[in-house]
C-alpha positions in Angstrom: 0.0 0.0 0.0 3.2 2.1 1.0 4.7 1.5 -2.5 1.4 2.2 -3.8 1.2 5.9 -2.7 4.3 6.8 -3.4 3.9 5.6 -7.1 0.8 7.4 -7.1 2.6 10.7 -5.9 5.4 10.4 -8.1 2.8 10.2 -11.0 1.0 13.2 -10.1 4.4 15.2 -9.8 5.4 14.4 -13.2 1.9 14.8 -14.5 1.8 18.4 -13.2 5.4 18.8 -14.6 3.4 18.3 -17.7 0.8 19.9 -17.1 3.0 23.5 -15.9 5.1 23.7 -19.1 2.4 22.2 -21.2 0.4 25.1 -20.5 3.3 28.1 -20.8 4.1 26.1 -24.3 0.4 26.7 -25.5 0.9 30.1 -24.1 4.1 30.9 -26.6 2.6 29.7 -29.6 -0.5 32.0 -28.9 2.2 34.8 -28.6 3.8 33.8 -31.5 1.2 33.8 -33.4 0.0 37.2 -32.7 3.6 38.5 -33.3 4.3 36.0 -36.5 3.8 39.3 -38.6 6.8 41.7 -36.9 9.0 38.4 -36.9 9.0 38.2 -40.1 9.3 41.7 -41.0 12.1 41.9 -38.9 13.5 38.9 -40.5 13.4 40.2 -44.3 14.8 43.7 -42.9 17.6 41.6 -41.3 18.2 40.1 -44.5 18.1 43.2 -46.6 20.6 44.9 -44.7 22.9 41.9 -44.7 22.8 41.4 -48.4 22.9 45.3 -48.3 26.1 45.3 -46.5 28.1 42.9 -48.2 27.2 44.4 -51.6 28.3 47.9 -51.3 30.8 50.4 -51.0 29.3 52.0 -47.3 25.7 52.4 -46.0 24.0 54.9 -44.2 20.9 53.8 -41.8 18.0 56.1 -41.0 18.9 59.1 -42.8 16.6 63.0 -42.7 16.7 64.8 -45.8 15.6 67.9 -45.4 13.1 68.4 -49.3 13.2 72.1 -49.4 9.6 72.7 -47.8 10.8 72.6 -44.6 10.4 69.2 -43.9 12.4 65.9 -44.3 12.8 62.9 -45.8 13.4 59.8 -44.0 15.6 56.7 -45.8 15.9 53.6 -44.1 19.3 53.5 -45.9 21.4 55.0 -48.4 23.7 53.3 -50.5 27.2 53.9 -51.9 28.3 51.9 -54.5 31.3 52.6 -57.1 28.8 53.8 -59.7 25.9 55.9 -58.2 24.9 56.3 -54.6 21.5 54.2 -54.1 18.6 54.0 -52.2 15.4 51.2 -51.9 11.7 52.0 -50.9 10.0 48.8 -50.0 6.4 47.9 -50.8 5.3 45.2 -48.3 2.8 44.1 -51.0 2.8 40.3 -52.3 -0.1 39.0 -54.7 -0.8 40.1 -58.1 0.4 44.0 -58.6 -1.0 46.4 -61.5 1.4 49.4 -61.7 2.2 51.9 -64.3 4.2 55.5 -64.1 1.6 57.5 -65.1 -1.6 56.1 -63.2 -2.3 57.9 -59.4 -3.3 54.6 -58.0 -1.9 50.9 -58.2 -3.5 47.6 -57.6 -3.3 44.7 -55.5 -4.8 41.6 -56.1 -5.3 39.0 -53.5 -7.5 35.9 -54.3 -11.0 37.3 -55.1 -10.0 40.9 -53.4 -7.9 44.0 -55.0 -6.9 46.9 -53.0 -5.6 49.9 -54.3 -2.5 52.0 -52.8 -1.1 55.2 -54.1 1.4 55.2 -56.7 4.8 55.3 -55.1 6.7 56.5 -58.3 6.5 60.0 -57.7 7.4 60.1 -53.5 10.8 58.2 -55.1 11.4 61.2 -57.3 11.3 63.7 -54.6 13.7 61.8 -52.7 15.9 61.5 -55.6 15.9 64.8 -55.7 16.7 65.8 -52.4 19.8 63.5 -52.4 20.8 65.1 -55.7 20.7 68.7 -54.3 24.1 67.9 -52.9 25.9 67.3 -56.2 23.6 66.7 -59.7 26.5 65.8 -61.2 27.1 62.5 -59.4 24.2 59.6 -59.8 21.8 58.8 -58.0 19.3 56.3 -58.1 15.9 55.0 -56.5 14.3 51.9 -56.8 10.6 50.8 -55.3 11.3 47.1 -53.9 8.4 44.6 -53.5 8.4 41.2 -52.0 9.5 38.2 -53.5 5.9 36.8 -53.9 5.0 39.5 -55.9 3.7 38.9 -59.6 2.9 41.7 -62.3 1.7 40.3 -65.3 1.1 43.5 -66.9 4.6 44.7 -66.6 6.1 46.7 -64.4 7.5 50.7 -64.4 11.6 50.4 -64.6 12.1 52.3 -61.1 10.7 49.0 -59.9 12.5 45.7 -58.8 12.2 42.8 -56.3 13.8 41.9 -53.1 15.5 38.6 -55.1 17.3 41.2 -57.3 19.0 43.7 -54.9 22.0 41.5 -54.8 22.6 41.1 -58.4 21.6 45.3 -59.1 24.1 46.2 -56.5 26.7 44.0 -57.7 26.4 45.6 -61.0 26.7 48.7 -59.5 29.7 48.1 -57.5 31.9 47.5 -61.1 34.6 50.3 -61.6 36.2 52.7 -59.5 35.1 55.1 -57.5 35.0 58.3 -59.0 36.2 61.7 -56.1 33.4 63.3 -57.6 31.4 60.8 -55.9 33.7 60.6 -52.8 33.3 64.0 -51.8 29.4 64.2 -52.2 28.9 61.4 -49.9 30.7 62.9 -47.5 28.7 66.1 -47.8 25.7 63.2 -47.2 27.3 61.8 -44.4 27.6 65.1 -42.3 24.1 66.1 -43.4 22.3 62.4 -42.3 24.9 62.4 -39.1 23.1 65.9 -38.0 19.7 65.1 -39.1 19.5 61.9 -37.3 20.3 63.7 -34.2 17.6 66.2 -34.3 15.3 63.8 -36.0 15.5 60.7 -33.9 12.1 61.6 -31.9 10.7 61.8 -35.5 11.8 58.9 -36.7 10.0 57.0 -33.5 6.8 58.7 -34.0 6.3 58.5 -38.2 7.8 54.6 -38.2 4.6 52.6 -38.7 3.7 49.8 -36.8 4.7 46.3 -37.3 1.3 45.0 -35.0 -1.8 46.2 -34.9 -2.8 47.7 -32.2 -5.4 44.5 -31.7 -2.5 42.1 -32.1 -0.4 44.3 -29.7 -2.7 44.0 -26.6 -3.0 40.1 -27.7 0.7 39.7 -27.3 1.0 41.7 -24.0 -2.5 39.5 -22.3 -0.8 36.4 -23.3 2.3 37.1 -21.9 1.1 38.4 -18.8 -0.7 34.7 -18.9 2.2 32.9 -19.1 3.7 34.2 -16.2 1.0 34.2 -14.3 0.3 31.0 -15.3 4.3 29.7 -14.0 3.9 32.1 -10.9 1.1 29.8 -9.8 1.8 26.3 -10.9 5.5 26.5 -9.7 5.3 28.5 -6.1 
């Protein structure tokens, strides 16, 4: 009867071992569900910069630009390469895309649903511009990139490209020497972006969209909270 007990209570301890990290497991996938969509945003920015890195001459993160309304631009990066100095606007669209220079409004199509979004062509030639304004005699270049996923089978405008291709593009790019010309303007760049990052930083937290949704937000914050909670009890 002895032995009995005891096997009974050793089963019940390592039932409720089970049954304490059972439930915080069924607590992190929740959260990770809820915050799949930053993950993975965060993973293809990770990526970007990496193949961003090792295919160029020097990169500048978060960059202000003032435009010459008295306002700014903001680049998540700017590129030097041995040819032109470079910089990407990424489209987190996937699904079927219908784009063309001239029309106000593109289109994304997702199954049976389209959504339109507002033709980036023309925001990418203001910030050219406001790059230029430092030297027009050097090049500079802007390309929208979309996601690999992306499909347009009615062609697409030439400013446009896909996150596969950045490697090969900057490659390209990085043939030839580096011309002074080009030298000296992005150091001009360099002290401009090193002063406006300093007075812009506050900006930059503020006008960065968010990853989560604000529903998805409080999701991964209740869940959280649940899990420790939930340990808090089980193991005190």
């Amino acid at each position: 009867m002895q032995d009995f007990l005891l096997h009974l209570t050793t089963a019940n301890q390592h039932n409720n071992v089970w049954i304490t990290w059972g439930g915080f497991l069924f607590f992190l996938v929740i959260i990770l569900n809820f915050s799949f969509p930053a993950l993975s945003q965060k993973w293809k920015e990770w990526r970007m910069a990496r193949c961003i890195d090792r295919s160029s001459q020097e990169v500048l993160y978060d960059v202000f630009l003032p435009d010459g309304l008295e306002s700014v631009h903001y680049f998540p990066f700017i590129i030097l390469t041995r040819q032109a100095i470079i910089f990407f606007k990424t489209m987190q669209f996937r699904g079927i895309i219908f784009a063309a220079d001239a029309i106000d409004y593109w289109t994304q199509v997702l199954g049976k649903r389209s959504y339109k979004f507002h033709n980036p062509i023309p925001g990418l030639e203001a910030e050219i511009a406001s790059i230029r304004a430092f030297d027009k005699k050097v090049d500079i270049e802007g390309r929208v990139v979309f996601t690999s996923d992306s499909n347009f089978p009615k062609g697409r405008p030439a400013a446009v490209m896909l996150e596969t291709e950045i490697k090969s593009f900057l490659e390209e790019k990085m043939q030839g020497e580096l011309s002074a010309q080009l030298t000296k303007t992005w150091a001009a760049l360099k002290v401009t972006a090193a002063e406006g990052h300093a007075q812009k930083q506050d900006k930059l937290l503020m006008e960065k969209p968010a990853v989560l949704s604000s529903f998805r937000y409080r999701m991964v914050w209740l869940f959280a909270c649940a899990s420790i909670v939930w340990l808090f009890l089980r193991l005190v």
